[in-house]
N, C-alpha and C positions, 0 to 999 in steps of 0.2 A: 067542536074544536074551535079554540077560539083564532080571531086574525092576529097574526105577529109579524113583527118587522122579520124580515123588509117586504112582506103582501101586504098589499094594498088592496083596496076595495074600487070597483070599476062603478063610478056613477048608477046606479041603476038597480047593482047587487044588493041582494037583503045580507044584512048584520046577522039578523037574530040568527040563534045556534053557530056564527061561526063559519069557517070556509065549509063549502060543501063537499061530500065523500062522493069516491068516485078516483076512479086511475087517470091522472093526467101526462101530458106527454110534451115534453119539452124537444123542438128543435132548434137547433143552435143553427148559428151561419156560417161561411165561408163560401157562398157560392153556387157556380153548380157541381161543385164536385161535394159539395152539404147537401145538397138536393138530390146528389142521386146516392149520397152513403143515406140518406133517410127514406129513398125511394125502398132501397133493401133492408132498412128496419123497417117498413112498414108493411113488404113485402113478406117479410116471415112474421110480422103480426097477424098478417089475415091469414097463412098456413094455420095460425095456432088457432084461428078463432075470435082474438082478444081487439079487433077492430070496435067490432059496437059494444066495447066495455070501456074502450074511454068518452072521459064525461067532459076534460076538457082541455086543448091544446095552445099550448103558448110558441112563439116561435120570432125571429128575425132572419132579414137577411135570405140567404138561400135558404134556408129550413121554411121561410111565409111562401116560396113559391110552391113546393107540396102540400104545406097547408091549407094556403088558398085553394088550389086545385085540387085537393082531397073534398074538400066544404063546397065548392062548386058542384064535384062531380058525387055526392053523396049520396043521391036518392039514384041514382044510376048504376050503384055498384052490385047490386043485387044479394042485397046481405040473407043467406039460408037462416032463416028463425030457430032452430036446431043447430045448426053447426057453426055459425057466426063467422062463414067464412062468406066472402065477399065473391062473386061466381065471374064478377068483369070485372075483378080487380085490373088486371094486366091489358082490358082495351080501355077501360075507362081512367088510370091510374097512372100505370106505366109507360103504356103507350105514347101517350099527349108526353110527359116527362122525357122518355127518350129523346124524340123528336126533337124539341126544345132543345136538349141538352146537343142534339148533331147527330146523335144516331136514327138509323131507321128502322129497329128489329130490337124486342123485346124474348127474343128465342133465345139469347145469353142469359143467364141469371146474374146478378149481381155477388 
């Protein structure tokens, strides 16, 4: 698949073939009220599974601060190799994000 405006390529990326395949996931900003509407798309991403199937995340603004702390806390989330469902999402994920946000208690769902 070849590159088109308006992607660009990151210093570093290979050309050949094209952008790479693979589910990416774009978060947008606004804040922390973007940080916790992406805390609960990310939240019912890992119910489905579809966590370790994205290849690769773009983001600004309040959406880089769960992206950051998604990529920080990565190897910690305990992804089941069968079900691809993350086992600490909600201490490794949630949790730090609540808190941040003001809340103490991730026992609400979004």
């Amino acid at each position: 698949m070849p590159v088109v405006p308006p992607v660009v390529t990151i210093p570093g990326d290979s050309t050949r073939g094209g952008a790479s395949a693979g589910i990416a996931l774009c978060l947008s900003g606004g804040g922390y009220r973007a940080m916790l509407f992406h805390l609960g798309a990310l939240w019912r991403l890992n119910e489905w599974g579809y966590l370790p199937r994205i290849a690769r995340i773009s983001s600004v603004s309040g959406g880089s601060i769960i992206a950051a702390t998604l990529g920080a806390r990565w190897k910690r989330l305990a992804i089941d190799a069968t079900t691809g469902i993350a086992e600490r999402f909600e201490t490794e994920l949630a949790a730090p994000i609540c808190e941040l946000a003001g809340g103490r208690s991730t026992s609400r769902r979004f």
